[in-house]
N, C-alpha and C positions, 0 to 999 in steps of 0.2 A: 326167413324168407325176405326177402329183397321186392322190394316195388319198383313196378316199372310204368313209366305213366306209357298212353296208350296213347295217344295224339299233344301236342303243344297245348296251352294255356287258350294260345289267339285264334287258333281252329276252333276250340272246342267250344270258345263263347262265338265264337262270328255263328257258329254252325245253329248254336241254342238261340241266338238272334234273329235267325231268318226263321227258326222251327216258331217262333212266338208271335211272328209280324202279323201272319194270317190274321189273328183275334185280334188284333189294333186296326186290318186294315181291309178285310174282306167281310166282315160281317156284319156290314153296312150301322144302322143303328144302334143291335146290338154288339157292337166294336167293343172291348175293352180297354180303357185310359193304360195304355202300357206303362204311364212315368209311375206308376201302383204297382203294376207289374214286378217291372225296374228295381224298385225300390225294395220289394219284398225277397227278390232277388239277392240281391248284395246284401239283406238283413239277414239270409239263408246263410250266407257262408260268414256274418259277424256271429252265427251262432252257432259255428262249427264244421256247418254243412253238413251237417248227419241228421238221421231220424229223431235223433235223441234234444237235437237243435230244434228241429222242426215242434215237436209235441212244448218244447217251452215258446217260442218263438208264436205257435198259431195262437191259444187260447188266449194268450197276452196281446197279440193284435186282434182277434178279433173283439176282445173285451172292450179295448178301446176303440174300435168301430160302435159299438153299442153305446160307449157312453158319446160319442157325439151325435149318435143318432139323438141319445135321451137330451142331451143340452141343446141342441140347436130344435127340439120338438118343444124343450121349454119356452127357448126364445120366437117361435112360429107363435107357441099360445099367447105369450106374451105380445105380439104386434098384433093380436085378436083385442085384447085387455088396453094395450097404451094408445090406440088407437095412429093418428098420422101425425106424434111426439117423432120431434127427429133432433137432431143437431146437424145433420151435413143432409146424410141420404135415409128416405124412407126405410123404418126399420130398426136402424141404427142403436136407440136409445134400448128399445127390448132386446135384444143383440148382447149387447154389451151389459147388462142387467141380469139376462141370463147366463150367457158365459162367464163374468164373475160368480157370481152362486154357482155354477153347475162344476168349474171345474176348482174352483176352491172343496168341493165337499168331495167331488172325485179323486184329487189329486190328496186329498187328508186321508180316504179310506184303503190309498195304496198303503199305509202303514198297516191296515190289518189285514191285507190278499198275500201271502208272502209270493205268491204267484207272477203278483204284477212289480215287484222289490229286485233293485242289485240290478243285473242287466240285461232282468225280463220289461224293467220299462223302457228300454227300447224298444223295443215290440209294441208296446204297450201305447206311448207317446207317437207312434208310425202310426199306429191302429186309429186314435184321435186324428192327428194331421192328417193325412190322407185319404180318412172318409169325409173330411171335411174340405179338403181340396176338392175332391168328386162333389159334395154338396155345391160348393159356392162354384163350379163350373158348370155345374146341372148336367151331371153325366147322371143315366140312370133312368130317363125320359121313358125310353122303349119298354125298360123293365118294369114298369107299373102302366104300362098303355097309356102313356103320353097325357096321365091324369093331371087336371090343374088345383088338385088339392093339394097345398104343402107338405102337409103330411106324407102323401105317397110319394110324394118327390124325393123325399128326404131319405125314405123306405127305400128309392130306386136306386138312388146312390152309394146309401151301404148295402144293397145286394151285389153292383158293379164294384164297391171295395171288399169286400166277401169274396168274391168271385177269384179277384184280382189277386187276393192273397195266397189263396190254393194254387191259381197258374203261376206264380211267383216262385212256392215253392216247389213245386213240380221242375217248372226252367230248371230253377238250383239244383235239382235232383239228380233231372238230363243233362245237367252245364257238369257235373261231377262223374254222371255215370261214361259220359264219353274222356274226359280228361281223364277219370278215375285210376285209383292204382288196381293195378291187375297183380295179381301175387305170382311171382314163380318161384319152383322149387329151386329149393337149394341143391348144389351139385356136391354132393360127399366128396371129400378129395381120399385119395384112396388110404391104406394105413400106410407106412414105410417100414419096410420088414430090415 
């Protein structure tokens, strides 16, 4: 059987483009940071673009949503403990305290998750970056009621990089399903008698 694609490459992303904007731009507060979106988009099809991409691709991002949550809660306790220690900007010194500790001992237990290994850590290093882009932009407000505890804040951000990751890979799915190949039969040619 022969593949036959079902629309151009530039329809079928302009189309999954406009299907995704609503969450970035009608849902007032709770909006989604689409450049997450985005991102987890294009990481959809660096991992093949299939279901089979998708089940290595999520658990590896979302893993690394969790360890920044875990690092940057260390560095939150930690500006409890160093109190208003800085070098430039309030913060800073427990920051940098923490993120050395937290992603030295992170990035050494990739050696024994073979999950997060080879080129599930791109997924994996997205999952970090980009719950951490949502932290340090402070997306995430509305999803814990606009709490001025650190903590939930932090909590608010990786649920918007959560979120962000499943409409990612969804787009990718529908960005495929409309491009996708459609299979047709083959035509027997007849025998020659």
């Amino acid at each position: 059987m022969d593949n036959k694609v079902r629309m151009p490459m530039w329809l079928a992303v302009a189309i999954t483009v406009v299907l995704i904007l609503p969450a970035g731009l009608w849902m007032n507060e709770f909006s989604l940071p689409l450049w997450i979106v985005f991102c987890v988009w294009a990481e959809y099809f660096a991992f093949g673009g299939t279901l089979k991409g998708a089940r290595a691709l999520v658990p590896a991002f979302l893993s690394g949503a969790a360890v920044a949550v875990a690092v940057h809660s260390f560095a939150v306790f930690l500006m409890g403990v160093f109190g208003d220690v800085q070098l430039v900007v309030p913060g800073d010194v427990a920051i940098l305290v923490a993120y050395f500790i937290g992603f030295c001992v992170f990035v050494w237990m990739m050696d024994f998750v073979p999950a997060l290994q080879g080129a599930n850590s791109l997924a994996y290093f997205q999952g970090i970056a980009l719950t951490l882009g949502a932290i340090f932009t402070g997306q995430g407000a509305a999803w814990v009621a606009h709490s001025s505890n650190s903590y939930a804040l932090v909590l608010g951000a990786a649920i918007v990089a959560v979120v962000s990751c499943f409409a990612g890979v969804l787009i990718g799915w529908i960005n495929l399903a409309l491009l996708g190949a459609k299979e047709e039969a083959e035509v027997e040619a007849a025998p020659v008698a």
